[in-house]
C-alpha positions in Angstrom: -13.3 2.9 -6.1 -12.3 3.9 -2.8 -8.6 5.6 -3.4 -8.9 9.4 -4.5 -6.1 11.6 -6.0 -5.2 15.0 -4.6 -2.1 17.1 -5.6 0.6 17.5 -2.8 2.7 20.6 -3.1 4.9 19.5 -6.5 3.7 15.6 -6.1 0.9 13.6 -6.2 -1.1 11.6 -3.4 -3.1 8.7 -3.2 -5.6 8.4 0.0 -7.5 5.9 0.6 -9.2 5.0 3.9 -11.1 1.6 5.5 -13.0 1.0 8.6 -11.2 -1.9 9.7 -13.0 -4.2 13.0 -10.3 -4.8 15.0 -8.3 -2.7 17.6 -5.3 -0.1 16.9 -2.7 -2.5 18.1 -4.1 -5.5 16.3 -3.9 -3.2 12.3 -0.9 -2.2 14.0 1.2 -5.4 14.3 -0.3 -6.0 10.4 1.4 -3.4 9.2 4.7 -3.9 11.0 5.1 -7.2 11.6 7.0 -9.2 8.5 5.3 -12.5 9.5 1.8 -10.2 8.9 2.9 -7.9 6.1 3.4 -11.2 4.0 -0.1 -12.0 3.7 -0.6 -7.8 2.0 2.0 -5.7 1.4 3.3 -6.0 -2.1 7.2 -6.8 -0.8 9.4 -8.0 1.8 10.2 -5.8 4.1 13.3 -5.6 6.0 15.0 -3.1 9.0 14.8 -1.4 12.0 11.8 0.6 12.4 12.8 3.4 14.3 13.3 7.4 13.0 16.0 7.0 10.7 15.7 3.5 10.4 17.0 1.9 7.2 14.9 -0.5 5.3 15.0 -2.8 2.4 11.9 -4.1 0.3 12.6 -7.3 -1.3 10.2 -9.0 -3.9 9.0 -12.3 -5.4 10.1 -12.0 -8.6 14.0 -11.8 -9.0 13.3 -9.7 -12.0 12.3 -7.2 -9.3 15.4 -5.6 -7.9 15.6 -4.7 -4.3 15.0 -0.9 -3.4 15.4 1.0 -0.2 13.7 3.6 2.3 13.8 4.8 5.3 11.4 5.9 8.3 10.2 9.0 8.5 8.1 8.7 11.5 7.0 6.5 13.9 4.3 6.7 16.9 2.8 2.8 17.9 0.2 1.9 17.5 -1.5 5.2 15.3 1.5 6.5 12.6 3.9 5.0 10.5 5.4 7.1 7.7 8.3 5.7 5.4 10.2 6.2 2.2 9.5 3.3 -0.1 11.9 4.0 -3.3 10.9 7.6 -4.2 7.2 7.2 -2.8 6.5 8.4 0.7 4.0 6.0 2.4 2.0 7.3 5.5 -0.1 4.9 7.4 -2.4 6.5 10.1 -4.7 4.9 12.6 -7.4 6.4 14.3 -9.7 4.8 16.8 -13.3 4.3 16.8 -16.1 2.5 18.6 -16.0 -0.3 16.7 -12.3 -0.6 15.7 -10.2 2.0 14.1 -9.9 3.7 10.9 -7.0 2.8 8.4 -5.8 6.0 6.2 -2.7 5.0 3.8 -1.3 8.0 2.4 0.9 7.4 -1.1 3.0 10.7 -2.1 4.8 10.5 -5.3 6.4 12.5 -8.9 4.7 10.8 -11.6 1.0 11.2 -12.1 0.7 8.8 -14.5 1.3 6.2 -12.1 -1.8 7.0 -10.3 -4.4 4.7 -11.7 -1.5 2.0 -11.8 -0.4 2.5 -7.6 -4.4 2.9 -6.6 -5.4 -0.3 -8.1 -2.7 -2.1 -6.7 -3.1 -0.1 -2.9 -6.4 -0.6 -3.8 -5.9 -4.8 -3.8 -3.6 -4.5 -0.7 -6.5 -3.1 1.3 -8.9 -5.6 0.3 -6.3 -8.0 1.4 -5.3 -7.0 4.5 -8.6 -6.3 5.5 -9.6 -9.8 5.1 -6.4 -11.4 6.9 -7.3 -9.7 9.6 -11.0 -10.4 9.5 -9.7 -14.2 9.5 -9.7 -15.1 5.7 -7.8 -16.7 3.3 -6.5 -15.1 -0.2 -8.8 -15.2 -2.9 -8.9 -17.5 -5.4 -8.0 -15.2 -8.0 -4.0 -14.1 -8.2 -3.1 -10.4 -7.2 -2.1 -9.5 -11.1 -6.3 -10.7 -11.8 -8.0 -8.5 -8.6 -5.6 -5.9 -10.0 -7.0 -5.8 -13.8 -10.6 -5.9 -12.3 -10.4 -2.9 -10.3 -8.0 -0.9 -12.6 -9.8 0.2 -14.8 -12.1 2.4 -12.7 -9.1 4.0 -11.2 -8.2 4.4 -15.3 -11.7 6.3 -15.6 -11.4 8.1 -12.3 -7.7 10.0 -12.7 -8.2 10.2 -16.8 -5.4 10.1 -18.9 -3.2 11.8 -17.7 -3.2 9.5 -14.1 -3.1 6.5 -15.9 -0.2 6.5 -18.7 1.9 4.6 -16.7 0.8 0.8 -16.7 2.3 -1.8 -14.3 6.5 -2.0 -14.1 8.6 -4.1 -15.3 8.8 -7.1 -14.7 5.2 -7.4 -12.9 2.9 -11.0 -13.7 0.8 -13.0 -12.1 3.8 -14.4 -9.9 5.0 -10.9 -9.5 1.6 -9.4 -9.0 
C-alpha cells in the first residue's frame, strides 16, 4: 500500500505519492484536462479553474448525484487544490531528473472512510500512471482493482479507518 493516513488538525488525510516519468506540464494537463481526467479520475469534472472557480463533478451512474466544489488554489503546472463535496483534494507536483513527483493530498471528517477513499485513490493512481505511460485500462473493472487492494488499506488504518465501505450506489459500472 502506498497511501498513508495522518490526522489534520480536526480531519483526516490521505497522502499518497508516485514518481511519475513524464514532465510537470505533461501530469499537469492529466489532471486538468476533462478529455485526460476521463481516463482516471473517478467523475466528470466540470468549471472554470481559477481561485474561486466553481465546479461540478458528475458521474456514471445516475444513481450518483451530482456534487459541487470549488478551487482553492491554483499555480500551473505544480498545485491544484480543490473542494470536492466536503473533501479537500490537493494535488502537488514537484520536479525531478527524471520526471516529477505526484503528491495527492485527500483531507476529510470521517475516518472511517479511510480504507474506503485510499483504495479507490489508490486505483486512480495506478490508472493515471499508466495513461500516461501509454497504456490502456486493465482488463479488470475499477469496482475488481478496488476489492484487491482494499483490503490492505482495511489492515493498514484498522477498524476504526475502515467502517465505512463503498457509497451508495457504487458497482462495477459505478466503480
Amino acid at each position: 500500500m502506498n497511501g498513508t493516513l495522518e490526522q489534520a488538525g480536526e480531519r483526516w488525510r490521505l497522502r499518497f505519492t508516485r514518481r511519475l516519468r513524464h514532465d510537470p506540464e505533461t501530469v499537469w494537463r492529466a489532471i486538468t484536462e476533462p478529455d485526460q481526467l476521463k481516463a482516471w479520475f473517478p467523475d466528470h469534472l466540470s468549471g472554470d479553474l481559477v481561485v474561486g472557480g466553481r465546479l461540478t463533478f458528475s458521474h456514471d451512474s445516475a444513481s450518483i448525484p451530482d456534487f459541487h466544489g470549488e478551487v482553492r488554489a491554483i499555480e500551473s503546472p505544480l498545485l491544484l487544490e480543490f473542494t470536492w463535496g466536503t473533501d479537500l483534494l490537493r494535488f502537488e507536483i514537484e520536479p525531478n531528473d527524471d520526471g516529477c513527483t505526484l503528491t495527492l493530498l485527500d483531507t476529510f471528517d470521517e475516518v472511517g472512510k479511510a480504507a474506503r477513499d485510499a483504495a479507490g485513490w489508490h486505483v486512480c493512481l495506478d490508472q493515471l500512471a499508466l495513461t500516461l505511460d501509454g497504456g490502456a485500462a486493465p482488463a479488470s473493472s475499477a469496482s475488481q482493482e478496488w476489492q484487491n487492494v482494499h483490503p490492505g488499506y482495511v489492515e493498514a488504518f484498522g477498524p476504526d479507518g475502515s467502517s465505512i465501505g463503498p457509497p451508495e450506489g457504487w458497482d462495477d459500472e459505478a466503480g
